[in-house]
C-alpha positions in Angstrom: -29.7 -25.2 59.1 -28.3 -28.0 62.0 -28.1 -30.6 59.1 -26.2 -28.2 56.9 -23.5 -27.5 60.1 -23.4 -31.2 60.8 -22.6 -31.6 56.7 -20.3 -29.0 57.1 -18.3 -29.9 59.7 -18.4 -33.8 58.5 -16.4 -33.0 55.5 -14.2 -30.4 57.5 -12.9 -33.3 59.4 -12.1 -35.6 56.9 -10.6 -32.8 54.5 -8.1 -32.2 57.6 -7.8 -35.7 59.3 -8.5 -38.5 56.1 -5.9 -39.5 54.3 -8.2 -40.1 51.4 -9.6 -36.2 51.1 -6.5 -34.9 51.9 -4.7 -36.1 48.8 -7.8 -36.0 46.8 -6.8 -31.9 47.9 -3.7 -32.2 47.1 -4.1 -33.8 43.2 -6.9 -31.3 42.5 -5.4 -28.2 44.2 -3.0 -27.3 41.5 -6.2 -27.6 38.8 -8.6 -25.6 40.8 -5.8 -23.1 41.3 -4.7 -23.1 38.1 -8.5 -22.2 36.8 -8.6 -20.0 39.6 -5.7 -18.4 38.4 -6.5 -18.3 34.9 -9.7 -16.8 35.6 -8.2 -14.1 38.0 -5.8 -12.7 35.2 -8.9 -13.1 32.6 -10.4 -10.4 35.0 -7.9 -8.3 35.6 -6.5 -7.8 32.2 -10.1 -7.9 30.7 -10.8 -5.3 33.2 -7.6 -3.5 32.9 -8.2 -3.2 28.7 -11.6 -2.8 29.0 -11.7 0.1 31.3 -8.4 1.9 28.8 -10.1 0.9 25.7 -13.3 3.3 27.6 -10.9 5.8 28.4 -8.9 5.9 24.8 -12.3 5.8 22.8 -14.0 8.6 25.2 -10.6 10.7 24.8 -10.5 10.1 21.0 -14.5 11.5 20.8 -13.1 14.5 22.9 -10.9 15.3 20.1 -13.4 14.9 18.0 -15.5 17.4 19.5 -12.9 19.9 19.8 -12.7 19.2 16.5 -16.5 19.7 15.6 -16.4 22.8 17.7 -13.3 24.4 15.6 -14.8 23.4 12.3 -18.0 25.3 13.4 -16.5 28.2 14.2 -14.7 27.7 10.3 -17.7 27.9 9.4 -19.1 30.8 11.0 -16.2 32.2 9.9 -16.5 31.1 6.2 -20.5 32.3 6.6 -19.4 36.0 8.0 -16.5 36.3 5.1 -19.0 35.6 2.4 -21.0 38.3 3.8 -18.6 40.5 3.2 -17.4 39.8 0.1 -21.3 39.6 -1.2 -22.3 42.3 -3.8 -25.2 43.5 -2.0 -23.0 44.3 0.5 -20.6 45.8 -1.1 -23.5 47.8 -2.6 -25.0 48.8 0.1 -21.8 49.8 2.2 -21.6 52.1 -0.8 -24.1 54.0 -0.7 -24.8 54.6 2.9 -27.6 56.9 3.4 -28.8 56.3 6.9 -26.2 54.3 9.7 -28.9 53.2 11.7 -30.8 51.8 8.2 -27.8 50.0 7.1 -27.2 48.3 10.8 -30.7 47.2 10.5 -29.7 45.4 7.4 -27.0 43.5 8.4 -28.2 42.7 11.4 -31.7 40.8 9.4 -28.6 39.2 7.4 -28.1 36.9 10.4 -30.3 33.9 10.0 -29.3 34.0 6.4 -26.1 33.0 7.3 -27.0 30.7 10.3 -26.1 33.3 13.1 -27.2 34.2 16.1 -26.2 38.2 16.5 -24.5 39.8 13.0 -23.6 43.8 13.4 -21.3 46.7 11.8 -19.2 48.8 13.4 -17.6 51.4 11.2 -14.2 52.2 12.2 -14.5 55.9 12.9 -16.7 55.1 15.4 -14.5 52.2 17.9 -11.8 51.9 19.4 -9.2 50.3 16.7 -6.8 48.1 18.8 -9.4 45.8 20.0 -11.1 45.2 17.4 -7.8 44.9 15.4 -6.8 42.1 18.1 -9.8 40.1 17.4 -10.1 40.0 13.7 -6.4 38.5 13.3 -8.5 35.4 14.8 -10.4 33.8 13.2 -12.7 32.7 16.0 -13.1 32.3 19.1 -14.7 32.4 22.3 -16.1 35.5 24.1 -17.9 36.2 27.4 -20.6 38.7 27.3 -22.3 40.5 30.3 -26.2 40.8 30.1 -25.4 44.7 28.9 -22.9 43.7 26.2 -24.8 40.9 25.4 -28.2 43.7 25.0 -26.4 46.0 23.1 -24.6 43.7 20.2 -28.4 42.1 20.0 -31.7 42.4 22.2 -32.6 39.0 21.8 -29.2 37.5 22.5 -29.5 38.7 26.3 -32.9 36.8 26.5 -32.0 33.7 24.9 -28.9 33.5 27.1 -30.4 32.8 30.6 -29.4 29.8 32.3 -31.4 29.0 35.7 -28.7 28.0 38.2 -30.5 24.4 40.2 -28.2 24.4 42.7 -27.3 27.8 43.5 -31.4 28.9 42.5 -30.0 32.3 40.9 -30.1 33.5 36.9 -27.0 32.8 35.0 -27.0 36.1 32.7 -24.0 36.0 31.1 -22.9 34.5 27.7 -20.9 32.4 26.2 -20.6 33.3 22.4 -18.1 31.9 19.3 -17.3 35.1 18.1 -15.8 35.8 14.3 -14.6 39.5 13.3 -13.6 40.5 10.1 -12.2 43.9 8.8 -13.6 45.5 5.3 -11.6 47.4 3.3 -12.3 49.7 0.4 -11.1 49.3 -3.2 -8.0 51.4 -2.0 -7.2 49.3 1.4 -8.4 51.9 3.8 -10.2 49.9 6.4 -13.9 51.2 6.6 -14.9 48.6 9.7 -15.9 45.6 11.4 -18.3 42.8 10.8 -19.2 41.1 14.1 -21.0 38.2 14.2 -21.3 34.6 16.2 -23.4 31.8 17.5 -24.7 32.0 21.1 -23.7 28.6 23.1 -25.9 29.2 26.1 -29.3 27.1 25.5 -28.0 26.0 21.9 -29.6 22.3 22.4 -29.0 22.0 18.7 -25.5 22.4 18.6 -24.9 20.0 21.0 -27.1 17.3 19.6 -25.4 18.1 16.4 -22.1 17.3 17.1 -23.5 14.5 19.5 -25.3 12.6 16.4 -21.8 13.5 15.0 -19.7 11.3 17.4 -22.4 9.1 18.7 -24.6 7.7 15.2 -27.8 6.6 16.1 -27.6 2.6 15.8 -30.2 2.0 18.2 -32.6 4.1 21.0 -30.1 3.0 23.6 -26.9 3.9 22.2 -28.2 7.4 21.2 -29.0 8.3 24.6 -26.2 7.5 26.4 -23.7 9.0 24.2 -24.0 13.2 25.7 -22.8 16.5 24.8 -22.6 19.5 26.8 -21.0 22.9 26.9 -20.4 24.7 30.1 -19.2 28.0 31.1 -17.4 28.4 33.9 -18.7 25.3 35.8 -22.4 25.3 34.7 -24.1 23.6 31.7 -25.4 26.0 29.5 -26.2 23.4 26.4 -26.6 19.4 26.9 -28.4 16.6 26.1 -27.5 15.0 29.4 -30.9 13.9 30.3 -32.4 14.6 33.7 -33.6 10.9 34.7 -33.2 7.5 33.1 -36.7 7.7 31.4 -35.3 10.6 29.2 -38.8 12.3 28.8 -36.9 14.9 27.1 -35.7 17.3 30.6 -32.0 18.3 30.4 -29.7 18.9 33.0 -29.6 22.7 32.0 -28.3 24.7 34.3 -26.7 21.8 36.8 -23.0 21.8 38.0 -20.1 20.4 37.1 -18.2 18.1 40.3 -15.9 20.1 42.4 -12.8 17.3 41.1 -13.7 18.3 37.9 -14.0 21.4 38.2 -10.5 21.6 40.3 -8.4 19.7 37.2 -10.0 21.8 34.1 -11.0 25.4 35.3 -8.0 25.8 38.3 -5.4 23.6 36.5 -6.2 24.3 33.0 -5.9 20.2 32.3 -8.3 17.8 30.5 -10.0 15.0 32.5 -10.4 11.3 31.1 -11.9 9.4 33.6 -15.1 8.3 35.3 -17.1 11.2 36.5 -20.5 11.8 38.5 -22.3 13.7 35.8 -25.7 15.2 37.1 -27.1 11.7 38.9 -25.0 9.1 37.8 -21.8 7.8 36.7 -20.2 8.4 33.4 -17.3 7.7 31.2 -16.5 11.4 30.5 -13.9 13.6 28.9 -13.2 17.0 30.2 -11.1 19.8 28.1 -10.9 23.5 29.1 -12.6 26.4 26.3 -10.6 29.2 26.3 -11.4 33.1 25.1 -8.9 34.9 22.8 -6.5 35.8 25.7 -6.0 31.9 26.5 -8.0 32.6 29.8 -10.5 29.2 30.4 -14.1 30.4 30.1 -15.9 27.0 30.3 -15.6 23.5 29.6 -16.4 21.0 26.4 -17.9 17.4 27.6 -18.7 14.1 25.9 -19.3 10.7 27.2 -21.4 8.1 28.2 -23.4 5.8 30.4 -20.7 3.1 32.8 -23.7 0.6 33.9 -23.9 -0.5 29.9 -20.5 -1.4 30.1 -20.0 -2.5 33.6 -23.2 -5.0 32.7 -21.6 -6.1 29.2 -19.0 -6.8 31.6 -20.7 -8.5 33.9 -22.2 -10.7 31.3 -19.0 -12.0 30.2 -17.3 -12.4 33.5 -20.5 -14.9 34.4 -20.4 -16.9 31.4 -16.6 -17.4 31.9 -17.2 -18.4 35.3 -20.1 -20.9 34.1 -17.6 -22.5 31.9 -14.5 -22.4 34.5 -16.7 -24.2 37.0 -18.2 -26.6 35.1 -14.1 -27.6 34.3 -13.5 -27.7 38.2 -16.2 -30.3 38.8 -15.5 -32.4 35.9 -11.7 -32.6 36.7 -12.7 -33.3 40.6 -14.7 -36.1 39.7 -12.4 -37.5 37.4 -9.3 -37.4 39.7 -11.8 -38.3 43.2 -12.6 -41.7 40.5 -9.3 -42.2 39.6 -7.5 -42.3 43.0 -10.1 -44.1 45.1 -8.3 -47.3 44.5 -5.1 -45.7 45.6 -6.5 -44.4 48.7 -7.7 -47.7 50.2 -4.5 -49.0 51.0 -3.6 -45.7 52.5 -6.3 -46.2 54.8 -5.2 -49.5 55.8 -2.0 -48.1 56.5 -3.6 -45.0 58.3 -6.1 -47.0 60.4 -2.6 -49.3 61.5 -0.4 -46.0 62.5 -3.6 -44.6 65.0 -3.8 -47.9 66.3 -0.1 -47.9 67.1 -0.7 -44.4 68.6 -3.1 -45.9 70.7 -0.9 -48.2 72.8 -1.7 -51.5 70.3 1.9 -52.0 69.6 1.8 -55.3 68.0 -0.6 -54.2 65.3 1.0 -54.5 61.8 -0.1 -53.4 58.2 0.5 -57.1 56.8 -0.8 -58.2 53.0 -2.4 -55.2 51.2 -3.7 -57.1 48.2 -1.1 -55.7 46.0 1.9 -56.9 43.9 4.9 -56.9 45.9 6.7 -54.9 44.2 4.0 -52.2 44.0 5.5 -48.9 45.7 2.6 -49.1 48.1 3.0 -52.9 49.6 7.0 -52.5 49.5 6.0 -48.9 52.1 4.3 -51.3 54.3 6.6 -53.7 54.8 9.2 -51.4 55.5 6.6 -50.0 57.8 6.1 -52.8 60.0 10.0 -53.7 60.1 9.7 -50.0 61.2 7.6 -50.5 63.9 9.2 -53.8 65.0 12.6 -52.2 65.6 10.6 -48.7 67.2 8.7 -51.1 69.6 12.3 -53.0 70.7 14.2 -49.2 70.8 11.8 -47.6 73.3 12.0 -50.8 75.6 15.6 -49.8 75.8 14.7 -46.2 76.0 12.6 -46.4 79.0 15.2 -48.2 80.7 17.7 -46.0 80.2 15.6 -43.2 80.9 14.6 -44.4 84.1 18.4 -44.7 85.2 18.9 -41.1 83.6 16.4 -39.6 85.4 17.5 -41.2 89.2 21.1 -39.2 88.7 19.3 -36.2 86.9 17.1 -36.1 90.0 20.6 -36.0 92.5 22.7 -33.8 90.6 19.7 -31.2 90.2 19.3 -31.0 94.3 23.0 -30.4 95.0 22.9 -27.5 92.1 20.0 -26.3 93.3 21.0 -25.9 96.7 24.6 -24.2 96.3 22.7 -22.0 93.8 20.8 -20.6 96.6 23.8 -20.3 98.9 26.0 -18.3 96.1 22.9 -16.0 96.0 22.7 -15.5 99.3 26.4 -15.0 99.8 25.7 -12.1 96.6 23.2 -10.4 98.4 25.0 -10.5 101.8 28.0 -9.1 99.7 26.2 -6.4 98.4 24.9 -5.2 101.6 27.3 -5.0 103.1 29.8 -3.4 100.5 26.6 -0.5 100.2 27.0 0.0 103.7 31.1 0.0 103.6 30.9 2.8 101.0 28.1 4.6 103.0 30.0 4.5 106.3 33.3 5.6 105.2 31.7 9.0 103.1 29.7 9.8 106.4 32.6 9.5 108.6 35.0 11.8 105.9 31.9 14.1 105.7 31.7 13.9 109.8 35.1 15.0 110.3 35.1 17.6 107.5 32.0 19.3 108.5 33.0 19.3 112.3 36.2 20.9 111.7 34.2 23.4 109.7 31.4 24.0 112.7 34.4 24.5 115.1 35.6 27.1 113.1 32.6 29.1 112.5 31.5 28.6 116.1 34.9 31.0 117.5 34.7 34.1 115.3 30.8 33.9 115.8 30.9 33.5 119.0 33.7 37.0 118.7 31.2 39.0 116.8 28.4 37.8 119.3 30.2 39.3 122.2 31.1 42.3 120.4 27.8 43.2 118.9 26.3 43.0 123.0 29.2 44.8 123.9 28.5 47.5 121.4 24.2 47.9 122.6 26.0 48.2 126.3 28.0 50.7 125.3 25.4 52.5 122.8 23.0 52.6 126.3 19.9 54.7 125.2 21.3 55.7 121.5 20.9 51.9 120.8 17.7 52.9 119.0 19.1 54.6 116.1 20.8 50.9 114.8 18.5 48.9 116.5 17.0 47.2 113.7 20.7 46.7 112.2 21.8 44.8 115.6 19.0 43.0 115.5 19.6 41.6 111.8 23.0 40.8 113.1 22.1 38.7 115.6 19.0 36.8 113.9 22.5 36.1 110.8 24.8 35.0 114.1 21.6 32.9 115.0 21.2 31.2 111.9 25.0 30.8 111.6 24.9 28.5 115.1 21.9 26.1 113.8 23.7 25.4 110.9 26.8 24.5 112.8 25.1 22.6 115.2 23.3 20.9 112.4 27.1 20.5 111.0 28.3 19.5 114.6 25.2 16.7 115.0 25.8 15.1 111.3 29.6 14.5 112.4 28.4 12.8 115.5 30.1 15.5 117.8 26.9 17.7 118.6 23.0 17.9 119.1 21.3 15.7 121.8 22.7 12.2 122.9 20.1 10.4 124.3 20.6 6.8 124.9 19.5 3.7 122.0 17.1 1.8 124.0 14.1 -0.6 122.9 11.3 1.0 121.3 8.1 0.6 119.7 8.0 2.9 116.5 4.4 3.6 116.5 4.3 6.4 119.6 7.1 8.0 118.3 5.4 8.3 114.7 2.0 9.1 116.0 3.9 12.4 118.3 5.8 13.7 115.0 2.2 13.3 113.3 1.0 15.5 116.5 3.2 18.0 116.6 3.1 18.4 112.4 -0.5 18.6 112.1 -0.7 21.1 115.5 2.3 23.2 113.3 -0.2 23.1 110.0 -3.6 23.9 111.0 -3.1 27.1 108.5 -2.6 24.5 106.0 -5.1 22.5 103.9 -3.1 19.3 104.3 -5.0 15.9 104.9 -3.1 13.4 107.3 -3.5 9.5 106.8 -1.9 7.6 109.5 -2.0 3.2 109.4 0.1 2.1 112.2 0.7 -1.5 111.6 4.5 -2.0 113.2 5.2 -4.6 116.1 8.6 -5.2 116.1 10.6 -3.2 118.5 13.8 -1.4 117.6 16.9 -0.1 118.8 17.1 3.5 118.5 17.1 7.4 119.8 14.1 8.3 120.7 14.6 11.9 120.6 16.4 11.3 117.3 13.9 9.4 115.4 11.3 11.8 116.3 13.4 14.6 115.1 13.7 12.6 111.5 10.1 12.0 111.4 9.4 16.0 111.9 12.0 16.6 109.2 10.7 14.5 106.9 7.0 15.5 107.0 8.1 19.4 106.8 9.6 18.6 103.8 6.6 16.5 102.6 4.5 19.7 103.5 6.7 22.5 101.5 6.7 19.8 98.6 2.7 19.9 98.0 2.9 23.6 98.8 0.6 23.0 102.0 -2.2 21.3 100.5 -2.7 17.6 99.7 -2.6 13.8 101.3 0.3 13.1 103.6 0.6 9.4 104.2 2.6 7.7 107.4 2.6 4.5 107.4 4.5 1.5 109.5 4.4 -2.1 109.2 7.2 -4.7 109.9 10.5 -5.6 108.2 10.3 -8.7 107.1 12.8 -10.8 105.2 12.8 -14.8 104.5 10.0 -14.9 106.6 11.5 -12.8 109.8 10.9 -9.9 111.0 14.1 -7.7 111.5 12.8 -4.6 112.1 10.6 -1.8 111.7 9.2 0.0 108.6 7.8 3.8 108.6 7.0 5.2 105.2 6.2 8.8 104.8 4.5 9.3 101.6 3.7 13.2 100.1 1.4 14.4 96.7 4.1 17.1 96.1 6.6 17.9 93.5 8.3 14.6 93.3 12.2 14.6 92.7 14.2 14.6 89.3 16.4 11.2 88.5 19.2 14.1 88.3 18.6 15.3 92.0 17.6 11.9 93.9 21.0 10.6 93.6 22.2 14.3 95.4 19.5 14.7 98.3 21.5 12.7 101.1 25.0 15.6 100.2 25.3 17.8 102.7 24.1 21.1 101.9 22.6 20.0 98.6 19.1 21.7 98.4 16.5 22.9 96.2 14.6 25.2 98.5 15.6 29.0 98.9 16.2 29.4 102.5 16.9 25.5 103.0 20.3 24.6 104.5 20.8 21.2 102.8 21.5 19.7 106.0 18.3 18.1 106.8 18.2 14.8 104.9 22.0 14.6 105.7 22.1 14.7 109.4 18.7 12.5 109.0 21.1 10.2 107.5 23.7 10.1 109.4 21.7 9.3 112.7 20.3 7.0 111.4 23.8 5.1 110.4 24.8 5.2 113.8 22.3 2.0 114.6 22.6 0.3 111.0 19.4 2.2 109.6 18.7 4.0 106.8 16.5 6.0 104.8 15.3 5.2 101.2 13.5 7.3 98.5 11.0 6.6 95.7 9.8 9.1 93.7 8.1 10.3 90.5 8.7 13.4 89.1 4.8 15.9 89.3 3.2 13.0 91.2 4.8 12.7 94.3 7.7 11.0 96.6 7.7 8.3 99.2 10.9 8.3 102.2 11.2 5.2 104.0 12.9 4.6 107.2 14.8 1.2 107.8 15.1 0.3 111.1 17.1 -2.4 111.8 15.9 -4.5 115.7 19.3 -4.7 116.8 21.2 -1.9 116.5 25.2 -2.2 115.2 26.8 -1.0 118.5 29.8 -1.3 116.4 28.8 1.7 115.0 28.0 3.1 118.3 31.2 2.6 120.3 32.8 4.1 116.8 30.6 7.0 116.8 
């Protein structure tokens, strides 16, 4: 197996890397592909003809079973109308004496005339229309129940039992070719009916009849392959589909037809010409619906025969052609390898010379090649080595140049590089601080809008304070009656005065002033923690605190720990009390400083829509039902007064993350403005 790798992979490399194999490959590819091709459209079209020629000749024996089939039932006509026209039936019909006697008769007449079931029926004794129906046919085919079956003949009902394999249950019905014909007296008037037919369940002669028909017996083989069956409904009733290979003489009575089959001929009423699974093996079968009188499809007719005969004619062929196709391939490779092997040494000279050069042997040259000079081949080389002469004197020259190239390449990249960085840097600076431009001027617009507003509220508030006291004064004892109504008043009047002072401390004009002095972030963040958790004991929320912050900031206390609060309420009501709450801090750090202070409150909640995150920070914006929208506002602002701000990351069902930026130094700019 190692040797055969090693042989393998030997003549691998030198089909991809030797001059030689490679156009030994080229000269014999377009012969080996040409066989290759010739022998793939031999197969397809033989296949292609082969498999319609099947098709045509098992559709054609189709017909001529349908055929068969109608000129039996001619027949059986023909038989049934001589009957009737005989003289001893005229005779007898004549002189009648018993009914029963004469019924007897013609019903003994049957085998006489190769039936299966022969009977009268006078005509004052049935019902007319029916029978008048039927006799303007011909023939045709009729399904009989076990009882109608009894009653036209005993014996027919007995004879017609099919054993069901699959389904293990008694097929009682029948499937009959039925031919009725009305008999008239001298003077026209119709005296009755004869009724007569040929029973097709279990009729193994009919079937091998017309099958010795379409199928002549040239050999053992032949003969069995070539099958005949009738079915009604979907089961086989008559066949000489054998039951094994062997053909011991079992049929596949009483076996199914497939469900494909059975779906194209009994639903769709169509024939089938195709390959089908017949019993336990494949076939070349034709399908065509039988129909009863009132075109309604009773069963199905079936002929055709064995695929593996053809498929291994088939075969046969296919591997003598390929015998002869690549005994051609081996002939023409030898004959071209033989051919070019004196082409290919010089190649190889010239081959072994170029990988040489590749190495770094620059003064290697092809020279003499033992070949007339004007030969196509020696005029190549010499071009080749003036080639290389001229390459080798060129890429002196290159290197120099590239050398000298690469010295002012080297200079001018440094000075692009560096006033790249500083046009970035100027970019980003830009940015910042137009974002902050934009942010301070709307707070300060809001600040004086919404203080004007505060101061308004605050006067006729503070009016209907004073009078609502004045009237539980004056009310004295009978205060009791509208107690509950003074009391709504003044928890409204309430919640009116914290949402001007909210309004008042977002302009900068209310709320506690404490002084901006130097903190470390991480005791303010772990009281807010304190006093949330202390305020949601009730509440199955999980608190997960990493303190990492060092840097000191600028900032109000008192402020900051408000914010904080804030932001984990809302954290809280947005996970519906139960979940994770995260605080984190850590330092600011840009270009390797640290500027500041970091404090990320993260949540499990709701998360924010892209349509509301851009609307949070608007005063009285909010989402919640007895929410001011002045939380995140005021947060804002506060924190604008010493150049921080607050940031927001979220993802809509998985949860939001607020982040503090606080900057070390705090913009008294800002401050003196504020």
């Amino acid at each position: 197996m190692n040797r055969l790798m090693r042989l393998w992979n030997k003549w691998r490399y030198r089909t991809k890397s030797m001059v030689r194999y490679r156009l030994l490959f080229l000269t014999s590819a377009p012969i080996f592909l040409t066989l290759i091709a010739l022998f793939g459209i031999t197969a397809y079209w033989s296949i292609h003809y082969t498999w319609q020629s099947a098709l045509i000749d098992v559709s054609e024996r189709l017909s001529i079973v349908g055929d068969k089939i109608d000129s039996l039932q001619d027949e059986q006509y023909d038989h049934i109308q001589a009957f009737s026209e005989s003289y001893e039936f005229r005779t007898r019909l004549t002189h009648i004496q018993t009914n029963n006697e004469f019924d007897v008769w013609v019903s003994s007449q049957r085998e006489r005339y190769q039936l299966d079931f022969l009977r009268w029926m006078p005509a004052n004794k049935i019902s007319q229309s029916g029978y008048r129906k039927m006799a303007q046919q011909r023939s045709f085919f009729d399904v009989l129940s076990r009882a109608a079956a009894f009653e036209m003949e005993p014996s027919l009902a007995e004879h017609s039992e099919v054993w069901q394999q699959e389904n293990h249950v008694l097929e009682e019905r029948s499937l009959v070719s039925r031919s009725i014909i009305a008999v008239f007296d001298d003077n026209s008037h119709l005296l009755g009916y004869l009724d007569g037919g040929v029973l097709m369940n279990n009729n193994l002669a009919l079937v091998d009849r017309i099958r010795d028909t379409i199928y002549p017996v040239s050999n053992r083989e032949r003969h069995i392959q070539g099958t005949v069956t009738l079915f009604l409904d979907d089961l086989r009733i008559a066949t000489n589909v054998p039951m094994d290979e062997s053909y011991t003489g079992r049929r596949a009575l009483g076996t199914l037809v497939s469900e494909e089959v059975s779906n194209a001929v009994l639903v769709k009423g169509e024939s089938w010409i195709d390959k089908a699974y017949v019993y336990d093996t494949w076939y070349i079968a034709g399908y065509k619906p039988i129909r009863d009188i009132d075109n309604n499809i009773v069963g199905i007719a079936y002929t055709g025969y064995l695929v593996w005969p053809l498929i291994k004619t088939y075969i046969t062929n296919i591997g003598e052609v390929s015998v002869i196709i690549i005994g051609l391939l081996l002939a023409s490779g030898f004959i071209v390898y033989r051919g070019a092997r004196d082409l290919f040494r010089p190649i190889e000279q010239i081959h072994r010379v170029v990988k040489m050069v590749q190495l770094g042997k620059d003064e290697e040259r092809i020279g003499a090649l033992g070949l007339d000079d004007k030969h196509e081949l020696s005029q190549l080389a010499k071009q080749f080595d003036n080639m290389l002469n001229q390459l080798q004197f060129r890429n002196e020259q290159i290197q120099e140049a590239a050398h000298e190239l690469e010295g002012k390449v080297h200079s001018r990249t440094a000075s692009l590089k560096e006033k790249t960085e500083q046009l970035e840097l100027h970019i980003k600076l830009l940015n910042q601080t137009r974002n902050k431009l934009v942010t301070n001027e709307k707070l300060a617009a809001l600040g004086e809008l919404t203080a004007g507003i505060a101061h308004e509220i605050n006067n006729p508030t503070a009016v209907i304070l004073g009078n609502v006291e004045l009237m539980r004064f004056e009310l004295g004892s009978d205060v009791s009656r509208v107690e509950e109504e003074i009391d709504v008043i003044l928890a409204q009047i309430d919640r009116i005065r914290n949402i001007t002072r909210s309004l008042l401390q977002y302009s900068r004009q209310g709320g506690v002033q404490d002084e901006v002095t130097w903190q470390h972030v991480n005791p303010i963040v772990d009281e807010s923690v304190t006093l949330v958790r202390t305020g949601a004991k009730k509440r199955d929320v999980e608190f997960i605190v990493d303190l990492n912050a060092k840097t000191p900031v600028e900032v109000n206390r008192h402020q900051l720990l408000q914010i904080l609060v804030n932001l984990q309420m809302n954290a809280i009501h947005a996970m519906q009390g139960k979940g994770r709450l995260t605080v984190l801090t850590e330092d600011w750090v840009e270009a390797g400083q640290s500027i500041g202070s970091l404090i990320h409150v993260i949540d499990e909640g709701c998360g924010i829509s892209d349509a509301n995150i851009k609307r949070i920070f608007d005063p009285f914006f909010t989402t919640k039902r007895d929410g001011t929208g002045l939380g995140l506002s005021v947060s804002q602002s506060i924190l604008s007064q010493t150049g921080g701000e607050i940031r927001v990351k979220s993802k809509l069902g998985e949860g939001s993350q607020f982040t503090l930026y606080l900057p070390q130094k705090a913009d008294h700019h800002l401050l003196v403005s504020a």
